[in-house]
N, C-alpha and C positions, 0 to 999 in steps of 0.2 A: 174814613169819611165821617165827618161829626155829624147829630140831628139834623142841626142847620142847613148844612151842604145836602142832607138827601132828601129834605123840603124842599130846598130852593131845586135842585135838579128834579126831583120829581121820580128818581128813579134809584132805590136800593139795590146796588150792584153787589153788593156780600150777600142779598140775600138771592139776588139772580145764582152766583156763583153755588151758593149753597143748593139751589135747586139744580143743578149740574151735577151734584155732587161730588163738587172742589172744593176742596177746604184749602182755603188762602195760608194757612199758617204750613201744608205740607209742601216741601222744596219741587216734588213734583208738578204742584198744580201753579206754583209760581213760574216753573219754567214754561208751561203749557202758557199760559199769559203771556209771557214774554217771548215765545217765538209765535204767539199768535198775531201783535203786537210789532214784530219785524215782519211776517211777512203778509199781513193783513187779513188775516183768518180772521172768523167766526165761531169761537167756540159753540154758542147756541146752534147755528145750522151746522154742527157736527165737523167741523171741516177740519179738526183734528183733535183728540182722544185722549184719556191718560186708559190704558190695559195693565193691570198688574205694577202701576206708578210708572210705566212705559210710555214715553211719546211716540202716536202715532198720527199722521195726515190720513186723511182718507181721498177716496178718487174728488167725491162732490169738493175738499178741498185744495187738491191738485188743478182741477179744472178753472177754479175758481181764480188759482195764480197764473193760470195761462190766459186765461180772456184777460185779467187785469193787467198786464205784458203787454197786450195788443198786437201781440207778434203769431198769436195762433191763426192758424191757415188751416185747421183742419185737422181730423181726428177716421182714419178708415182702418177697416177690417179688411187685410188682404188676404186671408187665407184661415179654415177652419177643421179640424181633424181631430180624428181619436185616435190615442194607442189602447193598449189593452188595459193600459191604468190609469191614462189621462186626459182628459179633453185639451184640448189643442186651438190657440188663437193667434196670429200674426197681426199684431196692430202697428198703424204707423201713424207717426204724428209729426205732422209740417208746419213748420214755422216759416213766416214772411221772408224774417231775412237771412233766410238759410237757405244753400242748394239741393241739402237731400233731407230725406226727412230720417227720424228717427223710430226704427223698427225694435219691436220684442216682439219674442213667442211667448206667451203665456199660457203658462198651462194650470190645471187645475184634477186633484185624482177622485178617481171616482168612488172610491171609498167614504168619501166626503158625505154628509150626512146631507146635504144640498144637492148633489152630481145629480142624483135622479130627475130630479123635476129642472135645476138648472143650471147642469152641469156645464153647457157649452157656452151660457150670458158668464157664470164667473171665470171662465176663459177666457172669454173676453176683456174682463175686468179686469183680471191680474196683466194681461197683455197691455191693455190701457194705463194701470197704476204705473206700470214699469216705463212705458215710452216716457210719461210725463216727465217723469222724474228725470229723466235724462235729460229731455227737450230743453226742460224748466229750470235746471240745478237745484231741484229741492233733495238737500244732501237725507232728512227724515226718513225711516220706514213709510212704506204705507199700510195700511190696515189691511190689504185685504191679500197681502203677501206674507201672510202667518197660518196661509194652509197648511205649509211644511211641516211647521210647529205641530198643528192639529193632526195632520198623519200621520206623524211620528209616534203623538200618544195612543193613537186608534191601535197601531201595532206593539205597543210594547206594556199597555194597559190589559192584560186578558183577567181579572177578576175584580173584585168592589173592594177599597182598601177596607182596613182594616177600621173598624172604631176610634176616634179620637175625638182630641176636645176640638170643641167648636171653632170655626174659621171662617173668615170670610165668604158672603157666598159668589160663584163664579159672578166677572163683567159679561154682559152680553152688548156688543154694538157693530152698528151696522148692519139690520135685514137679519140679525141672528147668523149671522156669519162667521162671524167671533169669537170666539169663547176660551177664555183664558182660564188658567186653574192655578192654586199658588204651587209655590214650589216649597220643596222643605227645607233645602239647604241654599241661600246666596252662594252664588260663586264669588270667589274675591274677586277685583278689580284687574287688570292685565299692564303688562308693563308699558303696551301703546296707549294706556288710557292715561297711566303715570307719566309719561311722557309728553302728552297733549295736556293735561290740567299744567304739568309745571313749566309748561311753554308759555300757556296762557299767561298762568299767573307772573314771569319774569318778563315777558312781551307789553301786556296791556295793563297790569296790574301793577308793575314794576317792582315784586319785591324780588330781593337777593338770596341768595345760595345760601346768608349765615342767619337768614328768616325763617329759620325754619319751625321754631315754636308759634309765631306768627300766619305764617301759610296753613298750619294745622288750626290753628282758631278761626281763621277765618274761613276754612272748609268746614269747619264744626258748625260755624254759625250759619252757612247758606243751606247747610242739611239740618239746621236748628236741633243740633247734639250737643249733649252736656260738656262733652270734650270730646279731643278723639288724638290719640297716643302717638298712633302712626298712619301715614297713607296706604300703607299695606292692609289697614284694618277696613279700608273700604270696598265695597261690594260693587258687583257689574253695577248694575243698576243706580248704586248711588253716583258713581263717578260717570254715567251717563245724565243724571241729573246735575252735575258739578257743570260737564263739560257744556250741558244746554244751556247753564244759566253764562255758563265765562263768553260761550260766543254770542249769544244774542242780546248780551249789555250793551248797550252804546253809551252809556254813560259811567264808564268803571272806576274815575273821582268818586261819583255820586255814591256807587256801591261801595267803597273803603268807606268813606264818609259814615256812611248807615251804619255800616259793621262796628267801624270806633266808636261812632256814636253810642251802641248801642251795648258796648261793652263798659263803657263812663258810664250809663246810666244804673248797669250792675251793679257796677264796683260803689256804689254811691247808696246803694238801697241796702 
């Protein structure tokens, strides 16, 4: 956006973005835009997240696509319990034009650094994230179904690591419920995610089988990398960001467009 445009609009949106703390140029926070974008989120009211350059929806943003549906009928708690390690919630969520509604258990462990004071409401919660999603078709994680993750390290973390250079420091979002830590090693990319980018890319994108120095530029250029050799060289997480941005384009001329564009402008400087 030029001076001009953010005079006449009144409203500096790179610097809103930046006070989010998204940075437009990372492939992450471009995919968070564009699926906030298809499915009419709110990034400011939180209604969905980047965690460790992860997309996630949250409940306030699940909710938010079922009112705007018109099809929600409702949101109850049919049932509430503890195990010995978990709090326990049975939620169901009805829709208009459906005959049954859509039930989960959610649970929540009490190990959880929350369980104590509100152990049984984020039982609740997860039992609500999970019907929506169903209800709703929102294919996204939701935030607040990353206890497992958090369990997981509670058990297999027993001392302070060791000294190292400086890292990032943890995301916290959502009520502190959250909390991500980096990881050391990416895992590479899997061969259903290889399989899904290169569907895309011959389905919507239409290149061919002997494109293949091609297909790698322009996956280079959507994760804005100097190059990149082979698809095997990409990471869960980057090819979760490939595959956010190939389904939620609705205009996949316009992105070839960008990318050629934008490779003539190289080759020229």
């Amino acid at each position: 956006m030029t001076a001009i445009e953010k005079l006449h609009d009144g409203i500096d949106r790179e610097a809103i973005l930046r006070h989010l703390n998204l940075n437009m140029r990372d492939p992450a926070a471009q995919a968070l835009v564009l699926v906030c974008e298809r499915y009419s989120l709110d990034p400011i009211l939180k209604h969905a997240v980047l965690i460790q350059g992860r997309m996630y929806v949250t409940r306030d943003g699940l909710l938010h696509v079922a009112h705007a549906s018109g099809q929600l009928d409702g949101i109850e708690v049919l049932e509430q319990g503890e195990t010995d390690t978990h709090y326990t919630a049975k939620v169901a969520v009805y829709r208009k034009d459906m005959g049954r509604p859509f039930t989960y258990i959610g649970r929540f462990p009490k190990s959880q650094r929350m369980a104590k004071e509100y152990g049984p409401e984020m039982a609740v919660k997860c039992g609500e994230v999970m019907a929506l999603r169903r209800a709703f078709d929102v294919a996204l994680c939701a935030a607040e179904e990353r206890w497992d993750e958090e369990a997981q390290r509670d058990l297999t973390v027993q001392a302070p690591p060791a000294p190292q250079r400086a890292i990032e420091a943890p995301t916290q979002v959502m009520d502190a419920e959250v909390i991500s830590m980096p990881a050391d090693q990416p895992e590479k990319a899997t061969k259903g995610q290889f399989g899904a980018i290169n569907g895309y890319l011959q389905s919507r994108f239409e290149f061919t089988d002997d494109e293949r120095a091609q297909k790698l530029d322009f996956l280079a250029w959507l994760l804005s990398l100097p190059a990149l050799a082979s698809s095997k060289d990409l990471t869960q997480d980057q090819a979760r960001t490939v595959l956010t941005v190939l389904s939620a384009c609705k205009e996949p001329q316009e992105l070839l467009a960008n990318w050629q564009a934008s490779r003539l402008l190289a080759n020229t400087n």
